[in-house]
N, CA, C and O atoms as CSV, one atom per row, in Angstrom:
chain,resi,resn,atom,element,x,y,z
A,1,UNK,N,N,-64.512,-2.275,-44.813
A,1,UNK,CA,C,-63.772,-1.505,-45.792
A,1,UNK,C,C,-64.293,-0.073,-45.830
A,1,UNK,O,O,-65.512,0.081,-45.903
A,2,UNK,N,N,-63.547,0.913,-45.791
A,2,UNK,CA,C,-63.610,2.327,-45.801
A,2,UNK,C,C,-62.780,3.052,-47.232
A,2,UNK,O,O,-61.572,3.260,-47.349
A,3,UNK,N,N,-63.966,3.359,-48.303
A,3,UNK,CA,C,-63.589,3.739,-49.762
A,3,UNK,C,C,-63.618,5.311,-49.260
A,3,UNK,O,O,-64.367,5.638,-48.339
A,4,UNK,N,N,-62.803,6.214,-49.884
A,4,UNK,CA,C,-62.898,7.622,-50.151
A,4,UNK,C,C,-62.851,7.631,-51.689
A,4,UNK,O,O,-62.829,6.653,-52.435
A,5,UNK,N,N,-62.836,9.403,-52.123
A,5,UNK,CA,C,-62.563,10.340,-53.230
A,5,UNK,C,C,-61.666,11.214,-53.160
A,5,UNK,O,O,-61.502,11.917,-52.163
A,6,UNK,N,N,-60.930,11.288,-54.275
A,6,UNK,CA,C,-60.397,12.683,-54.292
A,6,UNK,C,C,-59.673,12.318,-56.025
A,6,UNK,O,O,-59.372,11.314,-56.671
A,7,UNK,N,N,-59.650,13.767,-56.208
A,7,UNK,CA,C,-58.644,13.972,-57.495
A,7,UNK,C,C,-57.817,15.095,-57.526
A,7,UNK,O,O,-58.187,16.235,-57.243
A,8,UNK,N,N,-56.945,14.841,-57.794
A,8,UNK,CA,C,-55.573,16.081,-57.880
A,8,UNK,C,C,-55.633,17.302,-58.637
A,8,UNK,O,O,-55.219,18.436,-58.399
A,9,UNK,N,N,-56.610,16.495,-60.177
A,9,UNK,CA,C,-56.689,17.974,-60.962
A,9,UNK,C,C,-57.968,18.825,-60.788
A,9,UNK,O,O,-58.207,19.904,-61.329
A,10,UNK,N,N,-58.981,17.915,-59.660
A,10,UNK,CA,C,-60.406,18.644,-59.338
A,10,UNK,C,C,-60.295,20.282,-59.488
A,10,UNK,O,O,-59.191,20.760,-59.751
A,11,UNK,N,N,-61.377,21.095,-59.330
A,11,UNK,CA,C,-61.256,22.685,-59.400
A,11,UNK,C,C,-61.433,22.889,-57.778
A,11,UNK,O,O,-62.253,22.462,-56.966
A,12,UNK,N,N,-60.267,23.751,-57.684
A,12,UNK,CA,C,-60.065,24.046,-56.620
A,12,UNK,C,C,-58.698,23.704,-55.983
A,12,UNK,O,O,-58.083,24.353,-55.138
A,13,UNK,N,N,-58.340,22.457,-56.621
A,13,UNK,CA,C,-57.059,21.893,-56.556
A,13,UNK,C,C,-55.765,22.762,-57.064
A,13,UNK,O,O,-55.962,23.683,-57.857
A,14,UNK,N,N,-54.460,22.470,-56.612
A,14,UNK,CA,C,-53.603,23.477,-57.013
A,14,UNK,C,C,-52.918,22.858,-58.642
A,14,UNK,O,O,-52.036,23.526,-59.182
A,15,UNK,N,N,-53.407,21.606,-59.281
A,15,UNK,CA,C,-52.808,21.196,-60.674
A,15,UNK,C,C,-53.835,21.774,-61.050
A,15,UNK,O,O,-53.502,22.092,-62.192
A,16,UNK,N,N,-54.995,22.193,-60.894
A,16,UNK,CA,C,-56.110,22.738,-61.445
A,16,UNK,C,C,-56.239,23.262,-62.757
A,16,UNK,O,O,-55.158,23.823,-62.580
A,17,UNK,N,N,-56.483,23.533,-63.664
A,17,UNK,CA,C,-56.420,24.393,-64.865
A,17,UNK,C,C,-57.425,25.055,-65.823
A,17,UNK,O,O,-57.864,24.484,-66.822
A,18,UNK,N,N,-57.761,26.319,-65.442
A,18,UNK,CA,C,-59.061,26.615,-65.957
A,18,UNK,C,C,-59.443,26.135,-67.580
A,18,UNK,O,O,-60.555,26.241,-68.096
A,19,UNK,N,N,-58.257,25.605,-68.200
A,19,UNK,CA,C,-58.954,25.619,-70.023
A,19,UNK,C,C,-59.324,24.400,-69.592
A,19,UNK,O,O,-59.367,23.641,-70.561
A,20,UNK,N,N,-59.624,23.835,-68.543
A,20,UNK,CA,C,-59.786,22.099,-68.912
A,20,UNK,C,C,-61.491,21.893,-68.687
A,20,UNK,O,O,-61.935,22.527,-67.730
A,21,UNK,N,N,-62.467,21.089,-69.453
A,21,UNK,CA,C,-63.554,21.329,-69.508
A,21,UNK,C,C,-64.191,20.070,-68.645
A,21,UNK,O,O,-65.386,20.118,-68.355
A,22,UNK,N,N,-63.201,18.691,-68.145
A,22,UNK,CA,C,-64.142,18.254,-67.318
A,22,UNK,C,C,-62.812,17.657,-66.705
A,22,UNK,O,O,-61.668,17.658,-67.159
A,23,UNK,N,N,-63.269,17.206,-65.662
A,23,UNK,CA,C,-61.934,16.570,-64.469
A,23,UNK,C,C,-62.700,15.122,-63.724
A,23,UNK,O,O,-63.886,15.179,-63.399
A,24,UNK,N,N,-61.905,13.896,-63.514
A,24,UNK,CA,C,-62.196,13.170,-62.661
A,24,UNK,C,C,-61.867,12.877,-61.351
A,24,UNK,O,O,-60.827,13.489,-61.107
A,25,UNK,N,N,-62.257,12.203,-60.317
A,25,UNK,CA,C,-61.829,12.174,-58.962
A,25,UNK,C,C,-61.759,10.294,-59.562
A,25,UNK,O,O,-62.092,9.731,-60.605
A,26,UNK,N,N,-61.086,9.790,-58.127
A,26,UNK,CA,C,-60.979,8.382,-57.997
A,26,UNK,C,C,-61.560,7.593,-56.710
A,26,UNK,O,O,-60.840,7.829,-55.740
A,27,UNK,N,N,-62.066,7.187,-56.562
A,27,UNK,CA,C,-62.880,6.245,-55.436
A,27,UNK,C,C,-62.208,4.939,-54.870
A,27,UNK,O,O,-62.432,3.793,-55.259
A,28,UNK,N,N,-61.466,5.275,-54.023
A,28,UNK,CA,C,-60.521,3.991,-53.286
A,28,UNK,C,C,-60.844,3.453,-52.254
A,28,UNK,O,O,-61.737,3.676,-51.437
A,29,UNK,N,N,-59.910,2.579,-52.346
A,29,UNK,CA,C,-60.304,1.974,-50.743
A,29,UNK,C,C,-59.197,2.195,-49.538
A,29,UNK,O,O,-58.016,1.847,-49.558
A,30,UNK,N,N,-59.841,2.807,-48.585
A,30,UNK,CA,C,-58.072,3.092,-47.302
A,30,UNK,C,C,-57.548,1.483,-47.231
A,30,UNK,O,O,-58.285,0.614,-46.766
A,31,UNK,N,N,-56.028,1.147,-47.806
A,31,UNK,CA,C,-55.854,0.015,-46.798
A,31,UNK,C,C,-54.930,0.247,-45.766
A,31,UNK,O,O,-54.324,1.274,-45.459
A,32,UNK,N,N,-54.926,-0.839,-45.300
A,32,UNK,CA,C,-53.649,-0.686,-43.749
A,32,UNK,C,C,-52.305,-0.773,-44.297
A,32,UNK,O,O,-51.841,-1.684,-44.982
A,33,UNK,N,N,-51.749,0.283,-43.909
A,33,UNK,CA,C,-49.966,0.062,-44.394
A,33,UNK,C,C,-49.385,-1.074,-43.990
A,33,UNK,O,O,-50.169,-1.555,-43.171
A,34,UNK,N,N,-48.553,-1.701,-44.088
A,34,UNK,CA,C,-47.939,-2.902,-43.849
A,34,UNK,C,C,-47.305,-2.986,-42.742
A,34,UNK,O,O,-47.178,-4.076,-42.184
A,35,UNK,N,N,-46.692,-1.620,-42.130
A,35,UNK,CA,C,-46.211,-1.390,-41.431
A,35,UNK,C,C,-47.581,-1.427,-39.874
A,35,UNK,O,O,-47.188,-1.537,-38.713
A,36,UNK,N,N,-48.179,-1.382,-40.017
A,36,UNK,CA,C,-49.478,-1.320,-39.537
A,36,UNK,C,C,-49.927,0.298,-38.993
A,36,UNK,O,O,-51.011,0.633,-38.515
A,37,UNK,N,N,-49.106,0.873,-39.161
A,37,UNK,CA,C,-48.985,2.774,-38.259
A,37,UNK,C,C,-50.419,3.295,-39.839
A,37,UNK,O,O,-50.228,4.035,-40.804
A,38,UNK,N,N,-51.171,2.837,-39.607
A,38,UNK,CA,C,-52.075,4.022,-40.291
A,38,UNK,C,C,-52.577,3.370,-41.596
A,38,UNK,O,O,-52.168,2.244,-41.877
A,39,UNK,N,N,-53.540,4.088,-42.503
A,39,UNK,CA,C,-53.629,3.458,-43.672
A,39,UNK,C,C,-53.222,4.394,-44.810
A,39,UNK,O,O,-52.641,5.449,-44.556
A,40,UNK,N,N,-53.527,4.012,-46.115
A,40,UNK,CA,C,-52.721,4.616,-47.347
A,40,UNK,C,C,-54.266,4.255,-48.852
A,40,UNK,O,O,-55.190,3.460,-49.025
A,41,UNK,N,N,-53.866,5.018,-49.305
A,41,UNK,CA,C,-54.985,4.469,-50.626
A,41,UNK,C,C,-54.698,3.314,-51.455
A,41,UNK,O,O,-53.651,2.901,-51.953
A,42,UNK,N,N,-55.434,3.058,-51.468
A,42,UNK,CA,C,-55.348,1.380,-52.390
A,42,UNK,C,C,-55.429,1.611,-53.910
A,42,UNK,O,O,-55.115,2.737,-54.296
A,43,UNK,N,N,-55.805,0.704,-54.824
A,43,UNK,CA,C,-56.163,1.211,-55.901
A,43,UNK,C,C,-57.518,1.535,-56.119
A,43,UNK,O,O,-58.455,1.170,-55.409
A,44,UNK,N,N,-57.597,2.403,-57.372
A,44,UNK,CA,C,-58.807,3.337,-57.388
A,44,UNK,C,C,-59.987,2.040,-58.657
A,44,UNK,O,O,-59.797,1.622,-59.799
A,45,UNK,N,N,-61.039,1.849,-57.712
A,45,UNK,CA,C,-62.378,0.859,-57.660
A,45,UNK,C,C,-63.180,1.447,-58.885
A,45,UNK,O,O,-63.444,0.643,-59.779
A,46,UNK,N,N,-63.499,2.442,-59.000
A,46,UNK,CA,C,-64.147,3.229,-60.030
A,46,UNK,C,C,-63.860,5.288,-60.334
A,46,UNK,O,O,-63.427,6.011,-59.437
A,47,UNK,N,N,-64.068,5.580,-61.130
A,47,UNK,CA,C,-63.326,6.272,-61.462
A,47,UNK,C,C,-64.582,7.447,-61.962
A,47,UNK,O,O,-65.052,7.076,-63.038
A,48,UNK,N,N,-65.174,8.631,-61.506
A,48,UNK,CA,C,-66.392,9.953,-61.456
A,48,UNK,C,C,-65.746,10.880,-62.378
A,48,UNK,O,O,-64.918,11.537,-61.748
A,49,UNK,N,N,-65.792,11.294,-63.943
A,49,UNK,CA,C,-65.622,12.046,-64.612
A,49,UNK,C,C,-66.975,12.993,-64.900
A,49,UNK,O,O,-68.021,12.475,-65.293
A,50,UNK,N,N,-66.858,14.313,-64.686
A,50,UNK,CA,C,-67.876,15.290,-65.188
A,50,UNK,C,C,-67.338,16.574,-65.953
A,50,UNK,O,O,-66.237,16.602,-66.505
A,51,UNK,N,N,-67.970,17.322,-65.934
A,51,UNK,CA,C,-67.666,19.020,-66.254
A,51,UNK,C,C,-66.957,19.353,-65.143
A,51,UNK,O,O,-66.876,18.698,-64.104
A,52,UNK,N,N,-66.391,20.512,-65.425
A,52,UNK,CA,C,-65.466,21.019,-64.269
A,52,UNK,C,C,-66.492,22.267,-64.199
A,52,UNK,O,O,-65.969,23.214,-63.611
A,53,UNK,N,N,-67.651,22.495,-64.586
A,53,UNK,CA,C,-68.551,23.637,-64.386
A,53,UNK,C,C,-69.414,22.916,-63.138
A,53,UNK,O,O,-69.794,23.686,-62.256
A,54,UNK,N,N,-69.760,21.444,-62.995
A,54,UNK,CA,C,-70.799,20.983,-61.514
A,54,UNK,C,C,-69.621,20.092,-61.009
A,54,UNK,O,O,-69.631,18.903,-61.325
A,55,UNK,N,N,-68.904,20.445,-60.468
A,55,UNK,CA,C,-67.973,19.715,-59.379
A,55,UNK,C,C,-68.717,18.918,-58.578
A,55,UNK,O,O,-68.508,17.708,-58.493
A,56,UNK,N,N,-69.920,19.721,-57.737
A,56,UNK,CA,C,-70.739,19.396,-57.141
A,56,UNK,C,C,-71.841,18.207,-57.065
A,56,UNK,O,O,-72.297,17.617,-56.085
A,57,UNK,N,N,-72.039,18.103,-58.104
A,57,UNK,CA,C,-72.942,16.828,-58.730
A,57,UNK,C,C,-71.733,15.473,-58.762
A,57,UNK,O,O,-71.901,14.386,-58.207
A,58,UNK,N,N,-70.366,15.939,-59.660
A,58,UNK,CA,C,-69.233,14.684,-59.346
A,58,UNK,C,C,-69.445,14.362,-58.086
A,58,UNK,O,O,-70.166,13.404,-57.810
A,59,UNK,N,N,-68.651,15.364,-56.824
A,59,UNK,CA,C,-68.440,14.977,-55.943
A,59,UNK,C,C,-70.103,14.216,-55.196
A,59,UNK,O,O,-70.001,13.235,-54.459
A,60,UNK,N,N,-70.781,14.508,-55.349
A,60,UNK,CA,C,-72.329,14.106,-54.877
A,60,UNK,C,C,-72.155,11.845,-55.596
A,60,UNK,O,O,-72.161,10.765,-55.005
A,61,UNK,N,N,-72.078,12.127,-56.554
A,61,UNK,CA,C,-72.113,10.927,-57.446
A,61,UNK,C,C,-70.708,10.081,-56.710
A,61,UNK,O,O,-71.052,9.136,-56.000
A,62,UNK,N,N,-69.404,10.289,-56.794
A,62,UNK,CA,C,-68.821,10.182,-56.123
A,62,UNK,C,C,-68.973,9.760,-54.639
A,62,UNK,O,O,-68.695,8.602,-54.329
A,63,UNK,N,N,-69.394,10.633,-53.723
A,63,UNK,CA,C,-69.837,10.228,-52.400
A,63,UNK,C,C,-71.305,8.655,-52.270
A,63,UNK,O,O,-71.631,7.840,-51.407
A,64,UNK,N,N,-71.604,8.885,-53.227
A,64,UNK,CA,C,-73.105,8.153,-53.544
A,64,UNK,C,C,-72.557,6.507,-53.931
A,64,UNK,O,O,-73.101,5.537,-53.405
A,65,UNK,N,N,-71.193,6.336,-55.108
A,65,UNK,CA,C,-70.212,5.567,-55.309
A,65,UNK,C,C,-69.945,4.777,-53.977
A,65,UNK,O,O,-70.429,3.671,-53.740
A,66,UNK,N,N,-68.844,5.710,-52.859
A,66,UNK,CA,C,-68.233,5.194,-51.837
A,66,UNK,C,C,-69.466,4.240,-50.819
A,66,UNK,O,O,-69.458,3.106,-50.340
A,67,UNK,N,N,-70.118,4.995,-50.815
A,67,UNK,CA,C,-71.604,4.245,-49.491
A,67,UNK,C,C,-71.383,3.059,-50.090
A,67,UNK,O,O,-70.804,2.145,-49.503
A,68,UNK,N,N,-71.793,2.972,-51.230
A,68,UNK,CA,C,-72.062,1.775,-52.154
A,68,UNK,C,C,-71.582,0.928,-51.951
A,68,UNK,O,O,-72.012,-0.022,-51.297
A,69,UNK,N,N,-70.259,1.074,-52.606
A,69,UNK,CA,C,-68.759,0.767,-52.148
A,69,UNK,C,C,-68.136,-0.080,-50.828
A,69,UNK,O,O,-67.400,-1.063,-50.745
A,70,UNK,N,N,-68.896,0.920,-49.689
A,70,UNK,CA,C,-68.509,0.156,-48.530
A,70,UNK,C,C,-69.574,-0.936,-48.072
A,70,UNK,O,O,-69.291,-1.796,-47.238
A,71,UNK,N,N,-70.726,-0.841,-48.635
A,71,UNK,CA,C,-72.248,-1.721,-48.063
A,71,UNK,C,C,-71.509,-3.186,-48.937
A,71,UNK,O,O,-72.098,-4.227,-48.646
A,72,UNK,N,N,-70.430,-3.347,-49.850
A,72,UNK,CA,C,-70.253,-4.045,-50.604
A,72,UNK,C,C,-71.315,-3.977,-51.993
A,72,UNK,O,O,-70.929,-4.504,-53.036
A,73,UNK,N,N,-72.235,-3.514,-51.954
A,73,UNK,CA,C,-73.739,-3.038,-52.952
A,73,UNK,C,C,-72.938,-2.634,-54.095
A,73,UNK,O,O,-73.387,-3.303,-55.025
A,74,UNK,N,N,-71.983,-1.893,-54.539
A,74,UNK,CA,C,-71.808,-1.248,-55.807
A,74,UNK,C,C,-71.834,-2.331,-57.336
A,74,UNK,O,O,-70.852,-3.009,-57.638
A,75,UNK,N,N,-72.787,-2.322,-57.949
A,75,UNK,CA,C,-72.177,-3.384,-58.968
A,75,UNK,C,C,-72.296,-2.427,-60.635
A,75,UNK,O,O,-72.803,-2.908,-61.649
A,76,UNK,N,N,-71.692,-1.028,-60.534
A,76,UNK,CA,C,-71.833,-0.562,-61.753
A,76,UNK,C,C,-70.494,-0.740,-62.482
A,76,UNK,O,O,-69.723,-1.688,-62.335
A,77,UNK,N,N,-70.310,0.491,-63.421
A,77,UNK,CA,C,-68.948,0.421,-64.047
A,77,UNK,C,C,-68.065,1.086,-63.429
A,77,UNK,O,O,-68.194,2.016,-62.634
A,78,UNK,N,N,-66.748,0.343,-64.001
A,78,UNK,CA,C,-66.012,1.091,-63.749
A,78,UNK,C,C,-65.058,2.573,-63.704
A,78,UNK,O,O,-64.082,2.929,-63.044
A,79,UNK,N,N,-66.049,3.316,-64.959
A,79,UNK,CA,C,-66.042,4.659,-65.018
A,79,UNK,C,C,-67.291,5.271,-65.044
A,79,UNK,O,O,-67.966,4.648,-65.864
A,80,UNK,N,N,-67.873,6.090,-64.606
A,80,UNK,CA,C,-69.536,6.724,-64.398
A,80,UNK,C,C,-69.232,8.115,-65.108
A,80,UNK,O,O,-68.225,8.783,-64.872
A,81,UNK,N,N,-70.031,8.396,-65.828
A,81,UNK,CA,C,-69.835,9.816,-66.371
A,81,UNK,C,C,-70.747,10.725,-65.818
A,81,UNK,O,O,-71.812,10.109,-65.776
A,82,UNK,N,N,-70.930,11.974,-65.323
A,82,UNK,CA,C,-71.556,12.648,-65.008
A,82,UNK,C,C,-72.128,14.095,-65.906
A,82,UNK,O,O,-71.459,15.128,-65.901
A,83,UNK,N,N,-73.246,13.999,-66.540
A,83,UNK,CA,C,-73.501,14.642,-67.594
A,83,UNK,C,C,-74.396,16.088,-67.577
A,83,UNK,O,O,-74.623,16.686,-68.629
């Protein structure tokens, strides 16, 4: 199994919005389309909310999530806050 991240309203993103004071990404898993041509995101496993001032630390926590994730190892919650 191969988990990624991403979030739509992250900073940097084009829904982006500077009054907003913290943003989450989502941690999925790629599955195989049905069709078999490629894969698609699955549903989202756990869910990295922080400040939108350390993106950096999310995305870090986030990436730290997925390893986890794929070793099968992850046994936290299902939302992690980043403080």
């Amino acid at each position: 199994m191969k988990h990624e991240f991403d979030g739509a309203c992250a900073p940097g993103k084009p829904i982006h919005s500077t009054s907003w004071m913290t943003f989450s990404v989502g941690c999925y898993e790629l599955v195989q389309r049905k069709s078999g041509n490629g894969t698609k995101r699955g549903p989202v496993k756990v869910r990295v909310i922080g400040p939108v001032s350390r993106p950096h630390d999310v995305y870090r926590k986030a990436e730290e999530i997925c390893v986890a994730l794929d070793a099968g190892t992850y046994v936290g919650p299902k939302t992690v806050r980043v403080k």
